[in-house]
KEMIKE-797089 format. One line per 3 residues: their letters; for each residue x, y, z of N, C-alpha, C. Coordinates in steps of 0.1 Angstrom, whole numbers, m for minus. Atoms other than C-alpha are relative to their C-alpha. Example, Ala and Ser with C-alpha at 12.3 -4.5 7.8 and 13.67 -1.06 7.14 Angstrom:
BEGIN
AS	9 m12 0 123 m45 78 9 12 0; m9 m11 0 137 m11 71 m8 11 8 $
END
This chain:
BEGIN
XXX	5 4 13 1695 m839 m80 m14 m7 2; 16 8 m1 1664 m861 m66 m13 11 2; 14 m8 m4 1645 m830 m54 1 8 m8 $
XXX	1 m14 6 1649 m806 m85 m12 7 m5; 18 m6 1 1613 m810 m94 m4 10 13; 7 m10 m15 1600 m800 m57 5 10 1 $
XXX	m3 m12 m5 1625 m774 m58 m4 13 m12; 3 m15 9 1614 m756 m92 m9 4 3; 16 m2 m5 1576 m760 m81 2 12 11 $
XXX	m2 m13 m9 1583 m733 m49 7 6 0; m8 m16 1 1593 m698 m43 m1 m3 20; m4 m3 m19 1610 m704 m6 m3 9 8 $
XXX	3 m15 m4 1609 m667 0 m14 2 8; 17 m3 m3 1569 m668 4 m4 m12 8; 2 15 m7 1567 m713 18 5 3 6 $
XXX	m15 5 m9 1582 m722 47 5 m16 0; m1 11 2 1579 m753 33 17 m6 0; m12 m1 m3 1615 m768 40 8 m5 m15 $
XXX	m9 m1 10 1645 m768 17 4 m14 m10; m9 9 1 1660 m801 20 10 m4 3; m9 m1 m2 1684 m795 40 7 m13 15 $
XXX	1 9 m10 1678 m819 71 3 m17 m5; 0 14 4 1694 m856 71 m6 m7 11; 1 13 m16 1681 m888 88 11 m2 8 $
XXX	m10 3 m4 1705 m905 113 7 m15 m7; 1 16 5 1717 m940 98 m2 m3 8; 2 14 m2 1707 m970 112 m16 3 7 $
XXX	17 m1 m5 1671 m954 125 m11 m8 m14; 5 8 10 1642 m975 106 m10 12 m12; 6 m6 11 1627 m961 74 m16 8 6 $
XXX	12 m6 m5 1599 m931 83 m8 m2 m15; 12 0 7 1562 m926 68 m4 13 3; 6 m11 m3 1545 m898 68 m17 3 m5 $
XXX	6 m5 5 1508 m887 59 m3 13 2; m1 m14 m5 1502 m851 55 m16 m1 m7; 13 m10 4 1462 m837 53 4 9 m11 $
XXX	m8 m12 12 1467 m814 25 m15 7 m6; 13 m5 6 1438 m791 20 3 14 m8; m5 m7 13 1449 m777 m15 m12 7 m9 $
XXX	14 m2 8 1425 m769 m45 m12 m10 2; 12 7 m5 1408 m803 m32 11 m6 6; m8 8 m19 1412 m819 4 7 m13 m6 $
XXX	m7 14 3 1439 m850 m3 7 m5 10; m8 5 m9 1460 m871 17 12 m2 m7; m12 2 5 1496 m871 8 8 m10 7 $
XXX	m10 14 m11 1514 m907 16 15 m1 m5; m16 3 3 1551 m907 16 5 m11 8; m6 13 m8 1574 m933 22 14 2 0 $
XXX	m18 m3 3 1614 m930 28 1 m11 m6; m9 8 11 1628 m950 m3 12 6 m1; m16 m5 7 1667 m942 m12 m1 12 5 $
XXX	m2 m14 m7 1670 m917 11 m11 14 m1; 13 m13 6 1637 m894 m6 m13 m5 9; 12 5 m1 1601 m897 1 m9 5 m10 $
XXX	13 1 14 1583 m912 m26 m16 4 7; 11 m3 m5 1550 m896 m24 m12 m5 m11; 14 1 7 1514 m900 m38 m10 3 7 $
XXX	18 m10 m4 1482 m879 m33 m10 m13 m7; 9 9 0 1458 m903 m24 m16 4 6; 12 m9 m4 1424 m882 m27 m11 m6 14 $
XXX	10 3 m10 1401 m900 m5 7 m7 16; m13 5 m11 1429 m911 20 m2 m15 5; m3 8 m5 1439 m941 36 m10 m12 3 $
XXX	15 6 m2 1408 m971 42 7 m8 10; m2 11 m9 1414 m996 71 m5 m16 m2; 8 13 2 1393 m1021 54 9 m8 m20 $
XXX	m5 10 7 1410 m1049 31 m6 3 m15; 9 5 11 1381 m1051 5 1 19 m13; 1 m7 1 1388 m1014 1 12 8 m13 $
XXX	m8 m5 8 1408 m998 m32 6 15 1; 0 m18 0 1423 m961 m27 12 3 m15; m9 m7 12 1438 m944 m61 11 12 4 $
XXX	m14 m6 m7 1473 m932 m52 10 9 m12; m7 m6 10 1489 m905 m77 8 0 2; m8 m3 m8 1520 m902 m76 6 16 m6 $
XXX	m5 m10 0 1539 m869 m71 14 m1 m3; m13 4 0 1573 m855 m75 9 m3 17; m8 0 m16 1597 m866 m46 4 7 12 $
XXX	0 m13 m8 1600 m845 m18 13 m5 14; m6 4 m10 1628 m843 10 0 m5 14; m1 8 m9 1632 m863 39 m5 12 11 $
XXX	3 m10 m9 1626 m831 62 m16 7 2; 13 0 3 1594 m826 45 m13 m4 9; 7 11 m14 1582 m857 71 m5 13 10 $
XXX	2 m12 m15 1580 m822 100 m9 8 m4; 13 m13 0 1560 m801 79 m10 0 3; 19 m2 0 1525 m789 89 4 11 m1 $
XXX	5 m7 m2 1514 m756 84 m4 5 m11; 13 m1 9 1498 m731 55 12 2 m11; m6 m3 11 1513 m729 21 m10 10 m7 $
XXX	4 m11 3 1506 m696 7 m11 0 m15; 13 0 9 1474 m694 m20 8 6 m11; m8 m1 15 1489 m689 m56 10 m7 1 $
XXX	m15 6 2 1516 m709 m49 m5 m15 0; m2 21 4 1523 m750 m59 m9 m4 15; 10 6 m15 1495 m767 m30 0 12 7 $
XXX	7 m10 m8 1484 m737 m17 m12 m6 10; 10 7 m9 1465 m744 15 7 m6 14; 0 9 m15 1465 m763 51 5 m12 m2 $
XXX	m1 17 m2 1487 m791 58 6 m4 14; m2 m2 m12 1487 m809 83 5 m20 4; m7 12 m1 1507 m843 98 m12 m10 5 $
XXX	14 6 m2 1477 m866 96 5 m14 13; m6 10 m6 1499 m897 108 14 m1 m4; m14 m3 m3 1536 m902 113 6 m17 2 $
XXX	m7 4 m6 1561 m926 124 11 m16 m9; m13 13 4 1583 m962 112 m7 m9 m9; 10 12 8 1574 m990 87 13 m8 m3 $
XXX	m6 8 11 1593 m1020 73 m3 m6 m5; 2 6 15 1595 m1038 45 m4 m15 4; 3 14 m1 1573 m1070 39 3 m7 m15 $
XXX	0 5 15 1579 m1073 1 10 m13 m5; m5 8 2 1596 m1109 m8 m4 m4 m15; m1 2 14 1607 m1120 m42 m6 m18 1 $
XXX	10 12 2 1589 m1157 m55 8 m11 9; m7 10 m7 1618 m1177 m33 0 5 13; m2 m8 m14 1610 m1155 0 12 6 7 $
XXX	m12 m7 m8 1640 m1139 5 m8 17 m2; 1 m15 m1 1636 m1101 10 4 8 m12; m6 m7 14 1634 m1078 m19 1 16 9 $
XXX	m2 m11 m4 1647 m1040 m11 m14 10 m3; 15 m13 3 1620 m1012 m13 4 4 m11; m2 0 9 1640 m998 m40 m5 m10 m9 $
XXX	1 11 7 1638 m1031 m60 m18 3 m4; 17 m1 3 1597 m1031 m50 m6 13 m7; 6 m12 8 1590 m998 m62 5 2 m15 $
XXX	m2 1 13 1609 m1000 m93 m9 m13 m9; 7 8 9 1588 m1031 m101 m15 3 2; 11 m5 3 1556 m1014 m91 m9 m10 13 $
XXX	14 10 m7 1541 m1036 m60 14 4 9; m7 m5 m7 1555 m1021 m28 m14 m7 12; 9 0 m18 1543 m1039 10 6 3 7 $
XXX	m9 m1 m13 1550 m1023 45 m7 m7 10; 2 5 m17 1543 m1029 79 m4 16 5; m2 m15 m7 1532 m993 93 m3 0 13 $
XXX	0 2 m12 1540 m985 126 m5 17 9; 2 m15 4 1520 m950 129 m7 6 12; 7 m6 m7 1501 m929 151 m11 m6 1 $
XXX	11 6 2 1472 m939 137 m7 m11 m10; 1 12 2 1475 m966 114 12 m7 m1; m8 11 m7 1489 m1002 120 m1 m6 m10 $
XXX	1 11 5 1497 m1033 101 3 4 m14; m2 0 19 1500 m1041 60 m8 8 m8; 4 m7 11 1496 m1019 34 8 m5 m8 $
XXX	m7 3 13 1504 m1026 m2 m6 8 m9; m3 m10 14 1510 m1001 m34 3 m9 m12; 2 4 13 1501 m1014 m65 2 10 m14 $
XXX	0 m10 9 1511 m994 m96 m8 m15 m16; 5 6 8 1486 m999 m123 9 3 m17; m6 m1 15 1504 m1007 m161 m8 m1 m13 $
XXX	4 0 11 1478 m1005 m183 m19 6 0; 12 m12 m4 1443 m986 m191 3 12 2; 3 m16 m2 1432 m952 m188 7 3 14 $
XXX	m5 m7 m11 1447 m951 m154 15 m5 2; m12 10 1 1482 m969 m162 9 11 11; m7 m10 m7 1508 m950 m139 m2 3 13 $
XXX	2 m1 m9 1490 m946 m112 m2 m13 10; m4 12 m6 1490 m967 m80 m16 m3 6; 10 6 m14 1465 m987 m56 3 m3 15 $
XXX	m9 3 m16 1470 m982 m20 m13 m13 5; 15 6 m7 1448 m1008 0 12 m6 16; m2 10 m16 1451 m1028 38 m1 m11 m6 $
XXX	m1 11 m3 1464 m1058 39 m13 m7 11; 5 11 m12 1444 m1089 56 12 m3 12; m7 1 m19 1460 m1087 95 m10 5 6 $
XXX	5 m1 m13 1450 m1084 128 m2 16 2; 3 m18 2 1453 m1045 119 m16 7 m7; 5 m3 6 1427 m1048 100 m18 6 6 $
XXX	13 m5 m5 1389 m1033 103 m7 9 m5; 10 m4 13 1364 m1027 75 m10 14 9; 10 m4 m9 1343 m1009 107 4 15 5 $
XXX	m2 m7 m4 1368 m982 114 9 8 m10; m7 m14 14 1375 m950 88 5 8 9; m10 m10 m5 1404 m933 100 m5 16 m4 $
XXX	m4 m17 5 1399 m903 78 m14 9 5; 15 m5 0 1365 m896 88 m6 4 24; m3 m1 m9 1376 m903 127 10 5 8 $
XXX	m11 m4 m4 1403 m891 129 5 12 m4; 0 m11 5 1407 m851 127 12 4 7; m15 m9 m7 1438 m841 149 12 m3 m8 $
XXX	m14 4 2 1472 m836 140 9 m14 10; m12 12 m12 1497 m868 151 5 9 4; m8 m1 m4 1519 m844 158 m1 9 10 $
XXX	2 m12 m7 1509 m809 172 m15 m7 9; 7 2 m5 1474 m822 182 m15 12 m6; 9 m9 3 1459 m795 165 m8 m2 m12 $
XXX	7 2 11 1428 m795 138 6 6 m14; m2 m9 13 1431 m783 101 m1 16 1; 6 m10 m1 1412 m752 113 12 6 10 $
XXX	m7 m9 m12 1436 m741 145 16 m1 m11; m11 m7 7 1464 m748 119 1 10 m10; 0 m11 6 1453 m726 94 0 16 6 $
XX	2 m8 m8 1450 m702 120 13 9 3; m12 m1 m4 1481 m704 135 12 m5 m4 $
END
């Protein structure tokens, strides 16, 4: 029922994009995923395991390292947990048509506390629209927080930015330094290829 959108959007037959058929294991810590995504325009796709899915949002200019820095985070429909493995080419006429590729990968938890500091659930945070992790990635580290804006021309949509930590560093653009796959090791270019 959570993936019915993702699933009307493709024709399996032609994607190899995956079904949804793969589970986590319990007790392993909540994955992240960013996927390159060079669709109608180049985006960065940020998912997060929430309630067993990954909430996503195409966040055109990708990821910033620097604090002072605002990125506009659309969000998408939910995609399956298996999704996290994909790279490769989604077929031209079809829903994201184009090159994708596992930009960054790997664990995050939750820093989001309610006004008495106890621990609020990710569920909880995302339902109220202000979501912090901790990412524990290939290639990026430390606090992020998702801000969903409620009002204005851009109500609905979210605000990714870096937290102030020791992670932090106005000096160093991942997206601009960082061109390989976390996972395969391979470019946009050798995956379209291959």
């Amino acid at each position: 029922m959570k993936h019915d959108e993702y699933i009307a959007k493709r024709d399996f037959e032609h994607s190899q994009e995956p079904q949804g058929n793969t589970l986590k294991k319990e007790g392993e810590p909540p994955i992240f995923v960013i996927q390159k995504h060079a669709a109608s325009t180049l985006h960065y796709d940020f998912r997060l395991e929430i309630g067993g899915t990954l909430k996503s949002w195409a966040v055109p200019k990708g990821p910033s390292n620097d604090p002072s820095v605002k990125r506009m985070a659309i969000p998408t429909e939910d995609h399956p947990m298996d999704y996290a493995w994909f790279e490769g080419t989604i077929p031209q006429g079809h829903y994201g048509g184009g090159t994708v590729m596992i930009w960054d990968k790997g664990s995050f938890h939750n820093l989001k506390t309610n006004k008495e500091g106890n621990p609020l659930s990710l569920e909880e945070s995302y339902a109220q629209g202000t979501v912090e992790v901790f990412l524990h990635g290939t290639k990026l580290h430390g606090g992020f927080a998702m801000i969903k804006m409620k009002s204005g021309r851009m109500a609905g949509n979210w605000l990714l930015t870096k937290m102030k930590d020791e992670h932090a560093n106005p000096d160093y653009d991942p997206v601009t330094t960082e061109t390989h796959s976390a996972s395969s090791g391979r470019t946009m270019e050798e995956i379209e290829r291959g």
